[in-house]
FIFI-119767 format. One record per residue (C-alpha): x, y, z. Coordinates in Angstrom, 1 decimal, always signed. Layout:
REC; x; y; z
REC; X; Y; Z
...
//
This chain:
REC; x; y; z
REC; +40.6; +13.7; +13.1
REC; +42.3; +16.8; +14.2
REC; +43.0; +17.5; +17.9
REC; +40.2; +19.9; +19.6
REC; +39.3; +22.2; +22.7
REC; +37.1; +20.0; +24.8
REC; +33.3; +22.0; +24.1
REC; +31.7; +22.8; +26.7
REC; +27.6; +21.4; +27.4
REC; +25.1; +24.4; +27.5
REC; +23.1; +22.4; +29.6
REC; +20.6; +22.1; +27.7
REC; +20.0; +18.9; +25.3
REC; +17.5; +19.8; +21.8
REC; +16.0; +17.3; +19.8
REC; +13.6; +16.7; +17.0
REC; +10.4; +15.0; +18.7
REC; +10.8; +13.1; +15.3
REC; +14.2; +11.5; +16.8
REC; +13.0; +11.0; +20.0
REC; +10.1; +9.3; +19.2
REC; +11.9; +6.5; +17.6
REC; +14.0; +3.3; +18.3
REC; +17.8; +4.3; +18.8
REC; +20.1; +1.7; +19.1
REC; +21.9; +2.9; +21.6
REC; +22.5; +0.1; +24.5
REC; +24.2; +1.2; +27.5
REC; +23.5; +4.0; +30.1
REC; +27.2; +5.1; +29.0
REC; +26.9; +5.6; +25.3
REC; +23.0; +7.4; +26.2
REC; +25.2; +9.8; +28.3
REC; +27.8; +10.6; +26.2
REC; +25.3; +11.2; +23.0
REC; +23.3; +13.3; +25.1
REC; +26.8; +14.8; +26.3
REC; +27.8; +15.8; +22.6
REC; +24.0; +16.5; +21.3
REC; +24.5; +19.6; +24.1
REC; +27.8; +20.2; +22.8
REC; +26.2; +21.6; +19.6
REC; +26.6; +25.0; +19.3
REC; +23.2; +27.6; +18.5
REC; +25.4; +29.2; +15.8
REC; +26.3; +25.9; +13.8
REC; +24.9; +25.2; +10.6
REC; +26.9; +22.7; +9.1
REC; +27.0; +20.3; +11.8
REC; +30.8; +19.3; +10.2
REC; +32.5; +20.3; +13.3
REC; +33.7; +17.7; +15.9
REC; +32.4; +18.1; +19.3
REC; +34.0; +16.7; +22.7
REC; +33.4; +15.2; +25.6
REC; +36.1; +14.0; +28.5
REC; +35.7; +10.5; +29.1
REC; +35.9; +10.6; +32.8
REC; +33.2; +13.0; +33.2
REC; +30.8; +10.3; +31.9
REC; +32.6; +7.1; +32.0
REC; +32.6; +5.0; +35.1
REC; +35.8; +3.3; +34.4
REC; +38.7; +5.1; +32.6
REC; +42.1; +4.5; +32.1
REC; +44.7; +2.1; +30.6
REC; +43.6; -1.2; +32.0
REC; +40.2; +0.0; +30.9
REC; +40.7; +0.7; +27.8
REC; +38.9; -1.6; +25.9
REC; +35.6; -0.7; +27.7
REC; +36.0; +3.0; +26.5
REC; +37.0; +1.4; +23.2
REC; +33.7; -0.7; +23.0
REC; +31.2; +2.8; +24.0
REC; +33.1; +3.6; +20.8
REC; +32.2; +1.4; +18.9
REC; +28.7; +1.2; +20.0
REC; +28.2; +5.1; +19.4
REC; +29.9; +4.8; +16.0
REC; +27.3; +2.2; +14.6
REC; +24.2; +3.6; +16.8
REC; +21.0; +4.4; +14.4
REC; +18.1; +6.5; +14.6
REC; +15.0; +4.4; +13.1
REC; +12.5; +6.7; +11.4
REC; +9.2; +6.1; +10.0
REC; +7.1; +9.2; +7.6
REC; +4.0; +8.8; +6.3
REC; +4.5; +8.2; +2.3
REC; +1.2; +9.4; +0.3
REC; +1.8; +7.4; -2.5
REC; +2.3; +3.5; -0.4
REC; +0.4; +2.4; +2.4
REC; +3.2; +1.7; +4.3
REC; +5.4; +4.3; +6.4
REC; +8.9; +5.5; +4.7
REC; +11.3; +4.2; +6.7
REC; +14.8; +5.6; +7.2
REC; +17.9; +4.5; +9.2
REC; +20.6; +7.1; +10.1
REC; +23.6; +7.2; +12.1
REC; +24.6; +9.4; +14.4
REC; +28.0; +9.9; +13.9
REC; +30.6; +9.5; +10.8
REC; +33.6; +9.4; +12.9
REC; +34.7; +8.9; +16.5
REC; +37.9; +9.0; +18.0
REC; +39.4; +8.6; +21.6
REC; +42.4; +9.8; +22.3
REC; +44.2; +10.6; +26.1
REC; +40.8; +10.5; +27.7
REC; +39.2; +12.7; +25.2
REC; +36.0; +11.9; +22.9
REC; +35.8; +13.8; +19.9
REC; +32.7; +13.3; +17.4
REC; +31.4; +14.3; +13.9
REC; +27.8; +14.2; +13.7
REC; +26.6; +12.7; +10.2
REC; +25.3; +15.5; +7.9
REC; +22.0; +13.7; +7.9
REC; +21.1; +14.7; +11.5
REC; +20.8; +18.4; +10.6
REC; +17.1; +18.7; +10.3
REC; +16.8; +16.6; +13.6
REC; +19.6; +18.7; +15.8
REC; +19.6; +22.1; +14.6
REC; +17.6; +25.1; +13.7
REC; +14.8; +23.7; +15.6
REC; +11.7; +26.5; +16.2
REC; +8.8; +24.0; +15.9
REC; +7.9; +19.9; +17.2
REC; +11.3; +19.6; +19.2
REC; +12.0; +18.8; +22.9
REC; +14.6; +20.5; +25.3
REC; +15.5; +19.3; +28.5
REC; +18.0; +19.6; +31.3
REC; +21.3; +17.4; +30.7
REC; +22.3; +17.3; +34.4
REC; +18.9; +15.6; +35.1
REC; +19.6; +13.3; +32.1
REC; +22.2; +12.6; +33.1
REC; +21.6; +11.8; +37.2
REC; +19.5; +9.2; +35.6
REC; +20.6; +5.8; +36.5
REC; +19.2; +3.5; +33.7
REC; +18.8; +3.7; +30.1
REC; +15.5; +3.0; +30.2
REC; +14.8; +5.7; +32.9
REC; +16.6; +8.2; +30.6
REC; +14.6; +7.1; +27.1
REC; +10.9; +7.3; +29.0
REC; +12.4; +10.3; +30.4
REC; +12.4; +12.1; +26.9
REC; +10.1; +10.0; +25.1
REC; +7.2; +11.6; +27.8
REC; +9.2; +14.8; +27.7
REC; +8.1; +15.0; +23.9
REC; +4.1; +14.7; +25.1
REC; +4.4; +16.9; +27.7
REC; +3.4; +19.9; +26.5
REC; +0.5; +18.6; +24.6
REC; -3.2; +20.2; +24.8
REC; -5.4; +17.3; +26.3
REC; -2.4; +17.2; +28.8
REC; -2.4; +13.3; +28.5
REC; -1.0; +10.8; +26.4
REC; -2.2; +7.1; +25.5
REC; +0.7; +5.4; +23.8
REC; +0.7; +1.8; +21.9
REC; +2.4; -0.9; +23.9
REC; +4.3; -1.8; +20.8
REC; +5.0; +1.8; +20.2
REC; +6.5; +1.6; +23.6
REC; +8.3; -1.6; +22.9
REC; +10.0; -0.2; +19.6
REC; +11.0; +3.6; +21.2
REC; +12.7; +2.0; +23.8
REC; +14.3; -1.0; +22.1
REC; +12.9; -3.6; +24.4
REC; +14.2; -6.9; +24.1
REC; +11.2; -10.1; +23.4
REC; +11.4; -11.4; +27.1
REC; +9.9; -7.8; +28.3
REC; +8.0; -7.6; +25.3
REC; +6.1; -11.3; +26.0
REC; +5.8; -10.3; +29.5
REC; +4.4; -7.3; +30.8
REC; +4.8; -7.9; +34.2
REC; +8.9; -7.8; +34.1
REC; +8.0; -4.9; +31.5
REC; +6.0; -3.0; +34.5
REC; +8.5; -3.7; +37.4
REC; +11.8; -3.0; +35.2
REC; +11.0; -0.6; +32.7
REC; +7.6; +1.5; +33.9
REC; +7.9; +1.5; +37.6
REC; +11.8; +1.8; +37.8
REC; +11.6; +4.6; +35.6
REC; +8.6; +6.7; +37.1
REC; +10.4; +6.2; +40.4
REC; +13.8; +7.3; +39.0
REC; +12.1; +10.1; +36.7
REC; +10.5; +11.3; +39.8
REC; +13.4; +11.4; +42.9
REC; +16.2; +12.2; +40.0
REC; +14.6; +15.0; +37.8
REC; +11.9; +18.0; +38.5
REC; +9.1; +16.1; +36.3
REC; +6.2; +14.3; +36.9
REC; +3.8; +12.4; +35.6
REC; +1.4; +9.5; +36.3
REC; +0.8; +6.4; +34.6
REC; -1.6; +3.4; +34.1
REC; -2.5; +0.5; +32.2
REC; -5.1; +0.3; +29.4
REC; -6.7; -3.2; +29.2
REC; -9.0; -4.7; +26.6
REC; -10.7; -7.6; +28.3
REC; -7.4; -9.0; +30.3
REC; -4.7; -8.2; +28.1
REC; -2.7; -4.7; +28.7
REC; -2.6; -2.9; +24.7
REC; -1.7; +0.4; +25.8
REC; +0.1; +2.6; +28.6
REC; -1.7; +5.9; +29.4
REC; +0.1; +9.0; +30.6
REC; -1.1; +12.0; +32.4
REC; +0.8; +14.9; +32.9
REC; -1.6; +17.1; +34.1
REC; -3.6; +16.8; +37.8
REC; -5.5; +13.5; +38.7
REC; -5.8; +11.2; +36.0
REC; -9.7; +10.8; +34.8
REC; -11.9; +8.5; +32.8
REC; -10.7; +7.6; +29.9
REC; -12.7; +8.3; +26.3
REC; -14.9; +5.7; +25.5
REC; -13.0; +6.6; +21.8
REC; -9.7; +5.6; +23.3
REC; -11.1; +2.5; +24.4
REC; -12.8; +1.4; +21.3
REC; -9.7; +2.0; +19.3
REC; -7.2; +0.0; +21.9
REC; -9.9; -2.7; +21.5
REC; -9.8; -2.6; +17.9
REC; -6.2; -2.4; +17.4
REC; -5.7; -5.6; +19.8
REC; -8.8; -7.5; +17.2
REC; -5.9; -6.3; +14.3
REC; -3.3; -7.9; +16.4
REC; -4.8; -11.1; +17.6
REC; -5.9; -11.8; +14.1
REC; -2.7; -11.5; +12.5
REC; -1.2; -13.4; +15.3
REC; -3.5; -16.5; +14.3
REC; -3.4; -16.2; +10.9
REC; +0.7; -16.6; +11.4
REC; +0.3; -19.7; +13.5
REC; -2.2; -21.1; +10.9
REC; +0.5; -20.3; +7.9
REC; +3.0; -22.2; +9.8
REC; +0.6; -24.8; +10.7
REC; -0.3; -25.2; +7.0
REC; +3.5; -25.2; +6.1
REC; +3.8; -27.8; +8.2
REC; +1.6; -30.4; +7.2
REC; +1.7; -29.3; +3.5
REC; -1.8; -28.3; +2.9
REC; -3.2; -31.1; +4.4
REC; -5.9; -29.8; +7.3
REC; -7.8; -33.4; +7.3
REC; -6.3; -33.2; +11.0
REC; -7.6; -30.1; +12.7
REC; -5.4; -30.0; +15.6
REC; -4.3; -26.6; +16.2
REC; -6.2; -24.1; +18.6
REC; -10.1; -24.2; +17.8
REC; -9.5; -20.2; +16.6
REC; -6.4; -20.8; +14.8
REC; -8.4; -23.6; +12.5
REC; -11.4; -21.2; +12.4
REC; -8.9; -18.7; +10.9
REC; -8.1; -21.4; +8.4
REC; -10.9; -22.1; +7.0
REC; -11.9; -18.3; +6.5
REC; -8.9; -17.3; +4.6
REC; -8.6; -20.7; +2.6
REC; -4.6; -20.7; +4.0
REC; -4.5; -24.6; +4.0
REC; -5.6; -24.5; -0.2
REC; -3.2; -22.0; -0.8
REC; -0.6; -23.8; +0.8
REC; -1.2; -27.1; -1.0
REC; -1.7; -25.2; -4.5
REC; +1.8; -23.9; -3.5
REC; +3.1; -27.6; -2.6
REC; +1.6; -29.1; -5.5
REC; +4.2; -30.0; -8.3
REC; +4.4; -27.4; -11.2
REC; +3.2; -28.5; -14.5
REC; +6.1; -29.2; -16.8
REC; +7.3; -26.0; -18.5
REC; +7.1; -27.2; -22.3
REC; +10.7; -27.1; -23.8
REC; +11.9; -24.4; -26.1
REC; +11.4; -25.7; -29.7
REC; +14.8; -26.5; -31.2
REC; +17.1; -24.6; -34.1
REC; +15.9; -27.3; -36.4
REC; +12.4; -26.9; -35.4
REC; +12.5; -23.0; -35.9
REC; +14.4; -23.4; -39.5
REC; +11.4; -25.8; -40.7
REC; +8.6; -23.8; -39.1
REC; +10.1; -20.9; -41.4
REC; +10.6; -22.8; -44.5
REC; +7.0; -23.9; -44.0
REC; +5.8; -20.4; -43.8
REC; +8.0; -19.2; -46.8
REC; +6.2; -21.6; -49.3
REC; +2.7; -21.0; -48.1
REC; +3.4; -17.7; -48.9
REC; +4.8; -18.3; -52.4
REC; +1.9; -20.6; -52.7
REC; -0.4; -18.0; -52.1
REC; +1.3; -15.3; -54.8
REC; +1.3; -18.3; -57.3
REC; -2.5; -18.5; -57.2
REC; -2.8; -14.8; -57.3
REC; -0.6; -14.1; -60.0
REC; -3.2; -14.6; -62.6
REC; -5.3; -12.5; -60.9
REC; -2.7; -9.7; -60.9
REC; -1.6; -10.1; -64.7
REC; -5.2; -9.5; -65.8
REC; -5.9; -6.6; -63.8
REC; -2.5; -5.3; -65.1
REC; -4.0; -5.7; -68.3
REC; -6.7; -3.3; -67.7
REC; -4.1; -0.7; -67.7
REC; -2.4; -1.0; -71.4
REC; +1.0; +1.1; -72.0
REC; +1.9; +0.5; -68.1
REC; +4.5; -1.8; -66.9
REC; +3.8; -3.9; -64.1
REC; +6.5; -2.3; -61.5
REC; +7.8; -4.2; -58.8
REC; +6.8; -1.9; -56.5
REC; +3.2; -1.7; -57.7
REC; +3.0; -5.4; -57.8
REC; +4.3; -5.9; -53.6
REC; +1.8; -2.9; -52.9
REC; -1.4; -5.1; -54.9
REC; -0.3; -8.6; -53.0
REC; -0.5; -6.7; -49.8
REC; -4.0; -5.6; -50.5
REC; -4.9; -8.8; -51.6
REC; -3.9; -10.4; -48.4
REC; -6.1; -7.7; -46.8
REC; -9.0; -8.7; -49.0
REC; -8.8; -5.2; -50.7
REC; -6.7; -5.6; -53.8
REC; -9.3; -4.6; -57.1
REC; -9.6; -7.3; -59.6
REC; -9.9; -6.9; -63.1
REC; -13.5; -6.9; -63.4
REC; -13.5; -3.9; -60.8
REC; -11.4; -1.5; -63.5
REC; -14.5; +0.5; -65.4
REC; -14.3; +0.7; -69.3
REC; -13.8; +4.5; -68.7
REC; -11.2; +4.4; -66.1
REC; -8.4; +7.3; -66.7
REC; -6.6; +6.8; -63.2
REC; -3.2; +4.6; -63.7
REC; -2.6; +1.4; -61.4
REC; -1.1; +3.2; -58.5
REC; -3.9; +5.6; -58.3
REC; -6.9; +3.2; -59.2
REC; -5.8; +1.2; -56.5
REC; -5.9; +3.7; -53.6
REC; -9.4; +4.9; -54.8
REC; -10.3; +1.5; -55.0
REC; -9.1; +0.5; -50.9
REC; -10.8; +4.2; -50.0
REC; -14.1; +2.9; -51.1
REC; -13.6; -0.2; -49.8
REC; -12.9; +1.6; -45.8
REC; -15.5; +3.5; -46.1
REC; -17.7; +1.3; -46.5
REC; -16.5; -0.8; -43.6
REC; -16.5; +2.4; -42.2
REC; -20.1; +2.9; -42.5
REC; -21.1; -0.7; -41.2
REC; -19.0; -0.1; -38.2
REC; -22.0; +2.0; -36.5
REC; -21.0; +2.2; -33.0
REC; -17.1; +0.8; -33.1
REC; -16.0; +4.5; -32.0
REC; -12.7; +3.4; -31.6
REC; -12.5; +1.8; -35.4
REC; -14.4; +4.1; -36.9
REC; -11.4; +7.0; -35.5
REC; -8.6; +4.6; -36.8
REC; -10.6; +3.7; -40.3
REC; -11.4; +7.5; -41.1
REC; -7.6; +8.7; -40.4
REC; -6.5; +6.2; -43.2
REC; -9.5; +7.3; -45.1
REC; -8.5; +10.7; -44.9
REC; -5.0; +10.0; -45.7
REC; -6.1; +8.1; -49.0
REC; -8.3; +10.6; -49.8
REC; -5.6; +13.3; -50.2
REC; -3.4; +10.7; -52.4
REC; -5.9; +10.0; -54.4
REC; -6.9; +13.8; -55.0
REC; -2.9; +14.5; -56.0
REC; -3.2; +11.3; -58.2
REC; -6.3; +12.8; -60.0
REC; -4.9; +16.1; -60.3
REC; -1.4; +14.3; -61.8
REC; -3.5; +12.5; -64.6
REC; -5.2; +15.9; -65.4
REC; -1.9; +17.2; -66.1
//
């Protein structure tokens, strides 16, 4: 990476409400700082986004220097792999699009500097933003002494401008935008006295915004984490509260149907002994899981072997002389229609073309042939497989579908048989 003049911040960090509301795999409060750093660095005149940007490490970086090298090293590193999680709607699936980018295609440290590339991808998230994006003040970001602190931070920054001047958020929403790990997720009390409390009172002695926050229960259990940015919080919508209780009846039954899976797993199908919770067997039984998991444990009938080269070769043979049996016996028939037509040879041609018919039930015998025919084989024969369609044609009342097929080939044998009559009356 070539060697650059250390950009200077604007003061001002811009994002995408898209990227903000999402998980970013960022980790530590150093590698938050110095992407919000180089996210500042970006210049209002950049299109490309192919520039590198800079940041000095001791600004940002609590320890610096040679022995601490490697700590610098590993910000690195984490910034070098660090994703942005997305999720769009997709019209034509039922579940959301989802989309991990990184930040960055290439960092570098070198004599206390950080310089940066931003992956290409990140344009429609960092620049040219008019519409659905979020600005605030990097000193205040960065005066923030947590990472967790510094993603609510944002995260409620995004709402804040919103018309009912509130917003009611999904605890797992929560969870995912700021990357929780499962002991806060299982536990909402460590989740309210490190991540929601910590960070309103940070938020609120570090930065110039406020807010106010509470709970949303359904029957004991917390499901969502209301927000109100504007004047004394008041009663929540009775529509809020219907939806948080439906969503936790979603949640709690896909919970138990899990635990009734792996129960089922577990004892192979075999629910003779309920002895699971009373709901998760009551779950069971309604979605049939233990039958499906002993239909899946039963042993597979045996797939019936491939029938051998031998086998194929007789099976072929055997279908070779029933056909040659069946052109024996209608040879006769064939040689005295033949007849019917004195002066004409019996052409190979017109010979396959008759067996065909006859194996269609189709073929005119000679007792068909008229003492005043004047057609010769060939023609008598597709005036003679006309009639016969349309006649099947016309007991077909109803069969829409065969009557369309039967009248194209009627049609088409109709015209042959015209060009036949008009050959014989030249």
């Amino acid at each position: 990476m070539a060697e650059k003049e250390l950009a200077t911040p604007n003061g001002i960090v811009k994002k995408s409400n898209d990227l903000i509301r999402t998980r970013i795999t960022v980790k530590t409060l150093e590698g938050s700082r110095i992407l919000a750093h180089l996210v500042a660095c970006i210049r209002t005149d950049d299109t490309t986004l192919e520039q590198a940007y800079t940041v000095n490490a001791q600004d940002l970086l609590s320890a610096v220097g040679g022995k601490d090298y490697k700590s610098i090293k590993a910000t690195c590193r984490e910034l070098a792999s660090a994703t942005a999680e997305t999720e769009e709607p997709d019209p034509a699936g039922k579940h959301p699009i989802f989309r991990a980018s990184i930040f960055f295609t290439d960092i570098e440290y070198k004599r206390g500097v950080i310089s940066a590339r931003f992956n290409p991808r990140m344009r429609p998230f960092l620049l040219g933003l008019q519409e659905c994006f979020t600005a605030y003040n990097l000193t205040e970001y960065l005066a923030l002494p947590s990472l967790y602190s510094q993603r609510l931070f944002e995260i409620l920054k995004s709402f804040a401008n919103v018309q009912s001047g509130e917003v009611v958020l999904p605890l797992a929403d929560l969870h995912r935008f700021l990357n929780t790990p499962k002991s806060l997720q299982q536990n909402f009390k460590n989740f309210r006295l490190r991540v929601l409390e910590k960070a309103h009172q940070d938020i609120t002695a570090k930065t110039s915004f406020r807010y106010q926050w509470e709970p949303v229960k359904v029957g004991r259990s917390v499901e969502k984490i209301r927000f109100i940015f504007d004047g004394a919080p008041k009663a929540l919508p009775q529509k809020e509260l219907d939806k948080a209780k439906t969503e936790k009846q979603r949640r709690l039954h896909t919970q138990r149907i899990i635990r009734a899976s792996e129960c089922a797993r577990a004892k192979g199908g075999d629910c003779r002994t309920m002895d699971n919770v009373r709901i998760v067997c009551k779950v069971c039984r309604q979605e049939g899981i233990c039958a499906l998991q002993a239909q899946a444990a039963a042993p597979a009938a045996p797939t019936p072997s491939a029938p051998s080269r031998q086998a194929v070769h007789q099976e072929r043979n055997l279908e070779k002389e029933q056909q040659a049996a069946q052109k024996a016996q209608a040879a006769p028939l064939l040689e005295a229609f033949a007849a019917k037509f004195p002066g004409e040879s019996l052409q190979p041609w017109i010979r396959g073309k008759w067996m065909f018919l006859h194996s269609q039930g189709l073929a005119p015998l000679a007792s068909d042939v008229p003492e005043d025919n004047t057609l010769d084989m060939s023609a008598f024969m597709n005036a003679f497989e006309l009639k016969k369609n349309t006649q099947a044609l016309q007991a077909s009342e109803g069969a829409s579908s065969l009557k369309q097929t039967v009248k194209k080939r009627l049609d088409k044998m109709a015209d042959m048989a015209k060009q036949a009559t008009k050959h014989q009356a030249n």
